[in-house]
N, C-alpha and C positions, 0 to 999 in steps of 0.2 A: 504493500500500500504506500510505502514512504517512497518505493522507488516510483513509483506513478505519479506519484504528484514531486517528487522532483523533473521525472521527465517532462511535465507538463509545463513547470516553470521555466523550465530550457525551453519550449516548444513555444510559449507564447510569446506574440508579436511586442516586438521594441518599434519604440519612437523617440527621436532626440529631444531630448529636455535639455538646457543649456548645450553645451560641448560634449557631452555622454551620454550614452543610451541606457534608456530604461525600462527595466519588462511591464507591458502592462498592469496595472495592478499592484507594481511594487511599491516599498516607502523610499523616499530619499529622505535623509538624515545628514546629518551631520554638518559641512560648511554650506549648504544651501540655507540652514535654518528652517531647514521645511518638515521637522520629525513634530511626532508626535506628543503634543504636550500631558506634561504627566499630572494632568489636573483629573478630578470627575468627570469631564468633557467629553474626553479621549476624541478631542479634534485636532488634526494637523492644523499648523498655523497657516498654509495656503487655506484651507478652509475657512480661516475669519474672512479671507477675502470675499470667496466666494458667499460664503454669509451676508457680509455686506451690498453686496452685487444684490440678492435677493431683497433684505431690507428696504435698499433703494428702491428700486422695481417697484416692489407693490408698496408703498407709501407714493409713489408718481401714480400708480394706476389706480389709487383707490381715493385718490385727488380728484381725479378724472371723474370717475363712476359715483363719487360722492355728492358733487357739485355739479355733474354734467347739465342733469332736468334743470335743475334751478336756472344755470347762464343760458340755455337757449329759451328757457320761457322771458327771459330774462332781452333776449333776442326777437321773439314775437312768433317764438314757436306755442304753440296747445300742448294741456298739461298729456294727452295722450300723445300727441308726435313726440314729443321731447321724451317719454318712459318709453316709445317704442325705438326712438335710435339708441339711448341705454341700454336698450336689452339685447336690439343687435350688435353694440361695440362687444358686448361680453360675449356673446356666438361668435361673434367674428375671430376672436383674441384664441376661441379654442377649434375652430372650423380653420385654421389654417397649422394647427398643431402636425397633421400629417407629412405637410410640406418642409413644414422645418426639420422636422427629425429625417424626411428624405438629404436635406439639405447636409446635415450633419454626416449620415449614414456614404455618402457619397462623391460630396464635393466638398466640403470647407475640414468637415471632422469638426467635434463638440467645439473647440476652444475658437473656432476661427466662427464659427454659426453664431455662436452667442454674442461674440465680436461685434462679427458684422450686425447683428439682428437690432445688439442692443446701441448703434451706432445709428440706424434706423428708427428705434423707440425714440432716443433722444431729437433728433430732428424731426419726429411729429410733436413731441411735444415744446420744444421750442416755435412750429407754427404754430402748435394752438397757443399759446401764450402771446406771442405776436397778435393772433386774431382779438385779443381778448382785452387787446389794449384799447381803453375808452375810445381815442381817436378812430381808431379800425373800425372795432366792432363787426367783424366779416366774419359771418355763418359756414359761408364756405369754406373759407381758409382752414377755420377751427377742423368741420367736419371733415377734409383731407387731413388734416392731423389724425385726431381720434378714430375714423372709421378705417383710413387706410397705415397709416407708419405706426400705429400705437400697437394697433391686433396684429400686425407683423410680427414687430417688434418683440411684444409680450409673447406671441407664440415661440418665437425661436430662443427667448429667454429658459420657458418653463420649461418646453419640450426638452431640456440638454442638461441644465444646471445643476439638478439635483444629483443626476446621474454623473454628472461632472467631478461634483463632489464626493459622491460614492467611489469613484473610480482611484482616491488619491490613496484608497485604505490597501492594504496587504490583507485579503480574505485569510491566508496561508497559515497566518498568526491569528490562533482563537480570542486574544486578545482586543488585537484589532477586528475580526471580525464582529465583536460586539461590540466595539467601539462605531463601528462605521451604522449597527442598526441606529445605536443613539445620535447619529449626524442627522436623519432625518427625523429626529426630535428638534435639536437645535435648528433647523432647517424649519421646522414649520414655527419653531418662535420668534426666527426671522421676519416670515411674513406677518405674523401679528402684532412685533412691536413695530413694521410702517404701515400695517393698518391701525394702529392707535392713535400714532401722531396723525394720520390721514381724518379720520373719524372724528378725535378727541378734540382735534384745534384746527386744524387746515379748513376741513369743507366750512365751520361756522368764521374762518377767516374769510372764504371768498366770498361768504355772503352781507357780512359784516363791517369786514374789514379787521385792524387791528396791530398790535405795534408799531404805529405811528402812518399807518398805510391805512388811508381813506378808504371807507364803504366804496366807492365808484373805483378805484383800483384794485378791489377786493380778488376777484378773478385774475385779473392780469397777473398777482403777486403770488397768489397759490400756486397755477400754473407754470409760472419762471423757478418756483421752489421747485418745482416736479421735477421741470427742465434738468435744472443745476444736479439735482440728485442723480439724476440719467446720468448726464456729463460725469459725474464724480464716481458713477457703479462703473463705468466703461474705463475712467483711467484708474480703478480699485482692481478691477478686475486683469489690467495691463500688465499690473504692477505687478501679479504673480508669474507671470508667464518664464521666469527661466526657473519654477520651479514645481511647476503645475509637469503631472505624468498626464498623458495622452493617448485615445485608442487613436492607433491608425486607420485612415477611408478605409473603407472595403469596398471591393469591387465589385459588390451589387448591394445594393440596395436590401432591410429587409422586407421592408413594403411588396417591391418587386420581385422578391424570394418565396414570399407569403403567395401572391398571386399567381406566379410561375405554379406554383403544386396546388393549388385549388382550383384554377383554371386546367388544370391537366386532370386532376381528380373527376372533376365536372364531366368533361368531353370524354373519359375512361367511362361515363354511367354512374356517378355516383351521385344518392341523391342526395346525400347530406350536405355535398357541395355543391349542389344545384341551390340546396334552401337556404346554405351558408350564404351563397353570392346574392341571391334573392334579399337576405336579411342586408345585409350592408347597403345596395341599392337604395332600399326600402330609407335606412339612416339617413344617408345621404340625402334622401330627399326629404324627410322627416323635418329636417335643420334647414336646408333651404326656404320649404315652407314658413316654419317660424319665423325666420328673418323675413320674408315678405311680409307676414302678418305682421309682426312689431313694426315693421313700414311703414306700414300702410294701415293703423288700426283703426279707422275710422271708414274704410271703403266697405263698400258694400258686401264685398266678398271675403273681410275677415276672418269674420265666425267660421266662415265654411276652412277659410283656409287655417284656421288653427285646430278643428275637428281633423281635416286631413293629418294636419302633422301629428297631434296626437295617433292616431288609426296607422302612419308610420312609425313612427317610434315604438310603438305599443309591441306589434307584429315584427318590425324590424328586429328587437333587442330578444324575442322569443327566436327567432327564426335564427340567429347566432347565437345564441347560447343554449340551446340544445343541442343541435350537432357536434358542437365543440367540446361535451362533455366526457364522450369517449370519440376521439381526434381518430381513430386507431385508422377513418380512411384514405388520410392524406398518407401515399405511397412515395417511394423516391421517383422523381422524374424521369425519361427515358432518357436524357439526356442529361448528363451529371457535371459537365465542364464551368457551366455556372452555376445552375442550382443549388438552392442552401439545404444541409442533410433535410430529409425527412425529419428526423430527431427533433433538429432544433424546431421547426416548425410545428409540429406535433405539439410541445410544448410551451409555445406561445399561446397556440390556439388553446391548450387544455388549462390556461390561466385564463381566458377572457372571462367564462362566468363566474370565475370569482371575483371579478374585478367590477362585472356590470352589476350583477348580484348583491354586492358589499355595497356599492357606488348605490346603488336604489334605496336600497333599506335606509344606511346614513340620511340622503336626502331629504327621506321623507321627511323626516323629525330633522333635520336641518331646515328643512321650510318653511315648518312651521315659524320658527325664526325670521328667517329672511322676510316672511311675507304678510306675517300678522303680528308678532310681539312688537312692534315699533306701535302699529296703528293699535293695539291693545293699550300700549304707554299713551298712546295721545289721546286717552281719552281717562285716564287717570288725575290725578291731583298732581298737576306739574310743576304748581308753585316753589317757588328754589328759598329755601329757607337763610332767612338773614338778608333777603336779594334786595333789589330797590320793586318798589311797588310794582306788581303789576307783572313782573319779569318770569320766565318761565322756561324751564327745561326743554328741548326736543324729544319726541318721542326717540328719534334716533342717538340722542346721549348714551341712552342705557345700554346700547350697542358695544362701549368702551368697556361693562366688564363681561363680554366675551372677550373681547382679546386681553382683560386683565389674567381671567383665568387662565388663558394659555401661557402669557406672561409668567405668572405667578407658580401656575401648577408644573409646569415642565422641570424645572429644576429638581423639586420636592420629587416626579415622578421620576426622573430621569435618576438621579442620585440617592435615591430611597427607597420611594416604594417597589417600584420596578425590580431592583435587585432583592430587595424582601420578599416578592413573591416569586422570583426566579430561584433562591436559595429553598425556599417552602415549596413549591412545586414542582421545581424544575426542569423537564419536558414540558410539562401541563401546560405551562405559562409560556405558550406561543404567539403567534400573531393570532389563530382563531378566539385564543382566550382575552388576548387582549383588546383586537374588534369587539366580543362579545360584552368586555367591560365599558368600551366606550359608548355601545350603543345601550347599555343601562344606563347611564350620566343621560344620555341626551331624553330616555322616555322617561327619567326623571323630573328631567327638566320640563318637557311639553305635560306631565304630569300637574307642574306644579303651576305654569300657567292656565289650566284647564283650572285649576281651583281658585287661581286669580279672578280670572274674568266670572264664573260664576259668582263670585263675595263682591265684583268690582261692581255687575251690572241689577245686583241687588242691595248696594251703598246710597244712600240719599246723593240728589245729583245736586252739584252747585249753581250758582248763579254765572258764575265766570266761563269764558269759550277758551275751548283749547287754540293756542296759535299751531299749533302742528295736524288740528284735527279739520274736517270740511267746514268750511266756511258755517256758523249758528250752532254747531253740534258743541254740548258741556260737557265741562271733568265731572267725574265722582269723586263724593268725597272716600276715597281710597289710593292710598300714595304709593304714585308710580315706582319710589324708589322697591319698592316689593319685588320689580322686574328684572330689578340686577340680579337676582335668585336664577331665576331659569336661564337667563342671557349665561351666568357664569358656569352653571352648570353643563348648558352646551359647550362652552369654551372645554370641558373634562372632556366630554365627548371626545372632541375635535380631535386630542390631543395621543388619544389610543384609538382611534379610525382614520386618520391622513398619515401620519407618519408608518403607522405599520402598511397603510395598502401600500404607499411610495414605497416601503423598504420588500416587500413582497412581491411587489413587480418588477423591483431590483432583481432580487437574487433568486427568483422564481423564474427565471428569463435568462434563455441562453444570453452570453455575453452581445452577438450578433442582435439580440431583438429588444435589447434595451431602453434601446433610444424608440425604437418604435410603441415599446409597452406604457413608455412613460407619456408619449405623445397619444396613446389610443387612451389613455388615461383622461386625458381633457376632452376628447371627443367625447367620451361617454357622460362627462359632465352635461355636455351642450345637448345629447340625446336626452338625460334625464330633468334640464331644463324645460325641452321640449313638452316631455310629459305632466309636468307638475306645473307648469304655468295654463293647462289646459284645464286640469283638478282645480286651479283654485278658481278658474272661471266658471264651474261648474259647482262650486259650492257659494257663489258668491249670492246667491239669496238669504244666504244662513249669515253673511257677513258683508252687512248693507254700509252707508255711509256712517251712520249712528248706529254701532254697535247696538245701544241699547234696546235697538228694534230686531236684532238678528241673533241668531245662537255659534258665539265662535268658536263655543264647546264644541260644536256636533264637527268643525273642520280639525280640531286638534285629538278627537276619539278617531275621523276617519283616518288621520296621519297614524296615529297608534297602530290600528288596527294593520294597514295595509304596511309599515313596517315589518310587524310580525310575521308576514307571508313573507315578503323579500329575504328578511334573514333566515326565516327556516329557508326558502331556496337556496340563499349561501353558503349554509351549513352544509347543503346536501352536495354543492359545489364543489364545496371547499374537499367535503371529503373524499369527494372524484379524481377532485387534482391530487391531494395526499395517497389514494392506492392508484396512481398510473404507473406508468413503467419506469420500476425505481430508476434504471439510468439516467430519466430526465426529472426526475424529480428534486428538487434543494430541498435541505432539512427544514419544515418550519415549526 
């Protein structure tokens, strides 16, 4: 066994890092400065970089996606055109996820994709900041920014970076292999501490203003903040480069690998690849849809077109993730001189329903979030104690302790708990059990919202109107601050369901399909946007303008309920992919 995995470390591909080569996958130490620090962390110091690099990013993007509605209403857009180009920057940012990781897989390799990508982020967001200056004021300029150089951008960002970061660890050292699952812990408290400054100060800066920066330049100063942070991840990220390890291109694609033996499987008679290619079609057009509808939400043809996408997505994500559960038909190609093994392919494909599976469940009960606990807050008692008369919290404040939680908890999880139950358990305490722990935190949390709003909308109502709620609609007397509860309890959630599926798709993935897994990872976002933004149109009589006239319970029992089928499906997944054919199987 020792000599196989020596031969393998002689076998695997080098790339120049400074003036020496280096195996993929190994550590450099020593006069580069780039070993691994011997803190709790166990993160290579290249890694703060790239930490940082992430940081930036989504504190610029969630500048953007915080304040977007408000600048173009702001513009002379409607409050539904302005929430429908929001909703398609965020498809767009993951519907182009595909291409970057081609990009990567093919021509640039991770460190030149993100490069470049993220040198494209930066100059959309420098137009929209431009656009957004009082004199300007140009809709269009902006929306070349944000619709086109941002979702670029951001795609070739996420598609690579995690994976980038993963890549700096020595798997070979049991040490570091645990060291590197807990990277994409500190990797996800990356993006939470630039969504706090984003959330917590910036969006109420561009609508306000603030540090000496006029309400009328409010916009303009957030946005050049976003800029500057791009500019400062791109030369953060530079600044690693003689000491960052590298996979080298390969010579085919794994997208194009993937399709080479499912397109062959197909045309051999098989029908799982027939429903497979059926099912992705189906996605693709699923996502399409949506973005026309958030287009255009006001045309006549909508509704229809967001029933289609739902009725895609629905059937699309059945129609992949069943076939793929036992892969066993995709065969090696007749032709071998490009084709990627059957193996590896086999095994990308027998992770996708774990990933679509995992990715549903989560959302559900992340939605609930996203899409009702703010308007639940804005119709609480928003009054800000000790404030000046009159003054009043946003329902979207309460938003800051989810990412406190993640903030707060990672460490205590990462440096404590984690290894307390990995020492007390120890197989037991895998990624299944710790998905499973995360999504107790989150039905907690929608739990404990559902008893909110019941005690809220049976509270005596006040005299005073919410500024965050529809125009005449009153607070209860019942204080919003009650909703940091569930907001931070979801933050638990987050924290054992993102980092474990990223670190699952990692090392659940031949080396070759990495960068793809990690890309098909955001696609299924934008599919399970698809679906759940259709669900909450379809519950929206239960959850009218004034709560008080509708029942928000019965959409936070539906999210409960229809969780619990998703993660039993996962479980049933997960267990497919844990007995496949152990040579493609990684420990989880």
């Amino acid at each position: 066994m020792v000599n196989q995995q020596k031969q393998k470390q002689e076998e695997a591909p080098v790339a120049l890092v400074g003036k020496k080569p280096a195996a993929y996958g190994s550590v450099i130490n020593g006069q580069h400065g780039s070993g691994t620090s011997s803190g709790a962390t166990g993160l290579p110091a290249v890694c703060l970089c790239i930490l940082g690099v992430e940081l930036c990013e989504r504190l610029a993007f969630y500048t953007f996606t915080g304040t977007q509605e408000f600048f173009l209403e702001r513009l002379g857009y409607s409050l539904s055109e302005a929430g429908g180009l929001n909703a398609t920057m965020g498809t767009l940012c993951m519907a182009w996820a595909l291409f970057a990781g081609w990009t990567a897989d093919v021509i640039f390799g991770r460190y030149r994709t993100i490069l470049v990508f993220g040198l494209l982020y930066a100059l959309g967001a420098v137009i929209a900041a431009c656009a957004a200056f009082p004199s300007v004021g140009s809709a269009k300029a902006y929306l070349v920014g944000v619709l086109l150089f941002v979702p670029i951008g951001t795609a070739g960002i996420k598609a690579n970076i995690s994976n980038f970061g993963a890549d700096q660890y020595d798997t070979s050292d049991p040490a570091q292999a645990a060291a590197q699952e807990k990277f994409f812990s500190w990797f996800y408290l990356s993006i939470n501490i630039g969504s706090a400054v984003a959330y917590g100060y910036l969006t109420t800066m561009g609508s306000n203003g603030g540090l000496g920066v006029p309400k009328s330049y409010g916009y303009f100063a957030v946005y050049a903040i976003a800029a500057g942070c791009m500019v400062l991840a791109v030369g953060l990220f530079c600044s690693g480069r003689a000491h960052y390890r590298m996979q080298p291109v390969q010579s085919r694609s794994a997208l194009g690998g993937v399709a080479a033996l499912v397109s062959a499987a197909a045309r051999g008679g098989s029908r799982q690849a027939k429903i497979f290619s059926a099912g992705l079609f189906l996605l693709a057009t699923g996502i399409l849809l949506s973005v026309a509808q958030a287009l255009m939400p006001e045309a006549s043809f909508a509704g229809s077109f967001g029933g289609a996408a739902f009725a895609c997505a629905a059937v699309g994500t059945a129609a992949v993730v069943f076939p793929c559960l036992d892969a066993s038909w995709v065969t090696e190609a007749p032709t071998q001189e490009e084709a990627l093994p059957a193996t590896e392919v086999r095994s990308f494909l027998r992770l996708l329903p774990v990933l679509f599976t995992a990715n549903l469940a989560f959302s559900t009960l992340y939605n609930s979030m996203q899409f009702w606990y703010q308007q639940q807050a804005c119709q609480m008692d928003l009054r800000v104690p000790f404030g000046a008369p009159g003054a009043q919290f946003s329902g979207s404040f309460f938003m800051i302790a989810d990412c406190l939680g993640i903030v707060v908890a990672t460490p205590l999880a990462v440096g404590w708990l984690n290894p307390a139950l990995e020492r007390r358990l120890g197989p037991l305490f895998g990624h299944g059990a710790k998905f499973g722990l995360g999504m107790a935190f989150a039905g907690v949390s929608v739990l404990m919202a559902t008893r909110f709003e019941i005690v809220r909308r049976t509270a005596p109502v006040l005299e005073l109107s919410s500024n965050c709620a529809p125009n005449g609609v009153r607070m209860s007397a019942f204080s919003a601050a009650w909703m940091t509860v569930p907001f931070f309890l979801m933050g638990m959630g987050e924290i054992y369901t993102q980092p474990v599926l990223m670190h699952l798709a990692y090392r659940g993935s031949p080396p070759s399909m990495r960068t793809l897994a990690a890309a098909t990872g955001l696609v299924i976002s934008a599919v399970s946007t698809s679906l759940f933004s259709v669900q909450v149109e379809a519950l929206s009589r239960y959850v009218p303008n004034d709560l008080n006239c509708g029942h928000l319970e019965y959409g936070y029992i539906c999210n409960l309920l229809l969780a619990g089928v998703f993660y039993i499906t996962h479980l049933r997944a997960l267990r497919c992919f844990e007995e496949g054919e152990p040579t493609e199987v990684h420990s989880l």
